[in-house]
N, C-alpha and C positions, 0 to 999 in steps of 0.2 A: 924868104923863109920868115914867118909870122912869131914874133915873141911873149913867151907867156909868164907871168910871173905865179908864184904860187908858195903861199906862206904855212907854215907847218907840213912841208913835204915827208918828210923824213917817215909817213905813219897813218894807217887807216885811209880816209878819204884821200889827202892830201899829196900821198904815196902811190895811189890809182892814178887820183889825176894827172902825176909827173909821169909815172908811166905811160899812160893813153895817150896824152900829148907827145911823148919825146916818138911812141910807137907812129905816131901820124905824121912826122916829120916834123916836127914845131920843134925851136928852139925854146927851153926850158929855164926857167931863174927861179930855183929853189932860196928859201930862207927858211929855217928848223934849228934849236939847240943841238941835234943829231943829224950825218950825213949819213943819208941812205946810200944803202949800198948799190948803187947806181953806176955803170962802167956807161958812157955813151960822151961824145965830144960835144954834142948839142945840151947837154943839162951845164947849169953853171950854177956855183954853192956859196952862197952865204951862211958861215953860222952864227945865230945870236939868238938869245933870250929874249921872245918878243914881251917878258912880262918887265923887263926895263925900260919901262916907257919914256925914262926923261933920257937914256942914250938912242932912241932911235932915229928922232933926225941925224944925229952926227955919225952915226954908226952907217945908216941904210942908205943916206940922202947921197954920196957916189955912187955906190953898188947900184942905185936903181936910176940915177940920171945918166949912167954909163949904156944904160940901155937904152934909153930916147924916148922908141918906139913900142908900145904894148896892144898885142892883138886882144888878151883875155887876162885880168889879172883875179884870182880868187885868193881871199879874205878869209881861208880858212882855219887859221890856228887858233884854236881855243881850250876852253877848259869846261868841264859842269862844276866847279865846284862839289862839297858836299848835301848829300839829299837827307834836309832836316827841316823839323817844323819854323817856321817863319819866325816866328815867337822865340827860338833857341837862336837862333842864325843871326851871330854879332855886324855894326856893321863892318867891320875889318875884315869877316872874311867873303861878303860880298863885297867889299874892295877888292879884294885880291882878282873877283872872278872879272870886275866889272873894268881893271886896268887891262887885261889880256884882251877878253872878249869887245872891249870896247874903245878905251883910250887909245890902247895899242893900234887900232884900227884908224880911228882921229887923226896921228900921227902917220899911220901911211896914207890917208889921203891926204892929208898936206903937200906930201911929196910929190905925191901921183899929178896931181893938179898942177904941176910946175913940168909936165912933159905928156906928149902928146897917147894915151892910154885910148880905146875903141870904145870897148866893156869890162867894168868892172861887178866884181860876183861878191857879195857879204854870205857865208854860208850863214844862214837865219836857221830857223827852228821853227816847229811847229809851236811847242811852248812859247816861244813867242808873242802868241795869240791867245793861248787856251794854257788860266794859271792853276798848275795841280799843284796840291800836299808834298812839298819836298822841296819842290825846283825852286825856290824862290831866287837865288844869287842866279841861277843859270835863265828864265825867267824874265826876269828885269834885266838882266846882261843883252838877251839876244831882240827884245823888245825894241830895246835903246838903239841898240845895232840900225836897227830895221827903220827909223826915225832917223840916225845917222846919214846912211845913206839914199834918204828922201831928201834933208837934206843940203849933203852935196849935190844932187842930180840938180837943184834949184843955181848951182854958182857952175859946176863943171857942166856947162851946157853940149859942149862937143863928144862929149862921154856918156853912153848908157852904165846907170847902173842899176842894180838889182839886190832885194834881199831875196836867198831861196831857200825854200826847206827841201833838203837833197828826201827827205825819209830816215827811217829809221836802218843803220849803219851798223853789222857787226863789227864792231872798235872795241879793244877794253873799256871805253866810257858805256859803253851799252852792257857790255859783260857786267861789269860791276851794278847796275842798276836791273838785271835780271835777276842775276843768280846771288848778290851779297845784301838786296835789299828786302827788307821785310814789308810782300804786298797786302798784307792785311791793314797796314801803318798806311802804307803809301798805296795804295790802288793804282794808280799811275804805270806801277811798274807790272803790275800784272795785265795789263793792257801791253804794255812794248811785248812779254813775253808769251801772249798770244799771237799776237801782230806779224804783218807780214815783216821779214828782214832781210835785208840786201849783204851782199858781200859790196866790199868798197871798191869792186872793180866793174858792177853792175850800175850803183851809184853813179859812177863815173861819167863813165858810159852814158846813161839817164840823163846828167846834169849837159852832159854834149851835145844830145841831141835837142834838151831844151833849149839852147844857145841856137841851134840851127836856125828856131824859133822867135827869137830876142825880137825883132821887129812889132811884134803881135803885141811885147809890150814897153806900159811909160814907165820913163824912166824914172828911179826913184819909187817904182813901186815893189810888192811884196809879195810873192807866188809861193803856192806849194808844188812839186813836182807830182804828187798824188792828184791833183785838182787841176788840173790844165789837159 
């Protein structure tokens, strides 16, 4: 039985994913501030704030060397931050977004690299690549990401890993940038709220069957699932 790890379970993408996998018979390692409401013997629960980056090695570095072996780990728990001009956006609270989205991440590859992991997944973004009126902390958060895990793929040579952009994901992080943000300010978001949108068990799904795919690409590079 193949083991997956999968960080901000508990919600949206994160919450498909654990489901999809525990539904396909994978043994599942959730880690989320919340445990989803999840009944199944194959899921296994860490809870912790991945935005306290300086307890995560000592907190996580058991929990995940306990495991050994990792078929698929995804790098999804994150944050957008707030969507405001560049110019207003202190740097503290692009800190905040860039310890979750990023640091946080730094730190579980430390770990990961100290046991034997297949593929690992950075959920990336589109913003990423293309900088709009708003996103700046979220932006430069998943940018970094994406450079991050370029790289690792340079020292974790036995490891595929990947930045991906799943698409745009009905999540309250999307809700709030549709329906509470002003798109005449931000255009950006009147773009998501035309745009096509997944539920997060579609996503899923999607991000699975890219994986089916994984060989197609090097590792340490940066795909969108819209574009492949």
């Amino acid at each position: 039985m193949k083991n997956i790890l999968i960080t901000g379970c508990s919600s949206g993408l994160g919450l498909a994913l654990t489901n999809l996998y525990l539904e396909k018979g994978y043994k599942v390692f959730g880690i989320s501030r919340n445990r989803p409401k999840i009944e199944n013997n194959n899921f296994f629960f860490k809870a912790f704030d991945l935005s306290k980056i300086d307890e995560i090695k000592k907190e996580l570095t058991p929990f995940i060397k306990e495991i050994n072996k990792l078929d698929t780990v995804f790098l999804n728990a994150g944050m957008l931050g707030e969507i405001k001009e560049i110019t207003k956006l202190s740097t503290k609270e692009i800190q905040e977004v860039l310890n979750l989205n990023l640091f946080a991440n730094k730190e579980l590859l430390d770990i990961l690299a100290t046991i034997n992991v297949d593929t690992i997944v950075g959920i990336s973004s589109g913003a990423s690549k293309k900088g709009s009126k708003g996103w700046g902390s979220y932006s430069l958060s998943k940018s970094s990401l994406n450079m991050l895990l370029n790289l690792y793929a340079k020292e974790m040579l036995n490891t595929k890993l990947f930045a991906i952009a799943p698409g745009v994901i009905e999540t309250p992080m999307t809700d709030y940038i549709r329906f509470d943000i002003d798109d005449e300010i931000f255009t950006s978001a009147k773009i998501l709220k035309n745009g096509e949108i997944q539920k997060p068990s579609e996503a899923a799904e999607r991000l699975f069957q890219t994986l089916e795919r994984k060989n197609e690409f090097e590792s340490g590079s940066f795909f969108d699932v819209r574009k492949i």
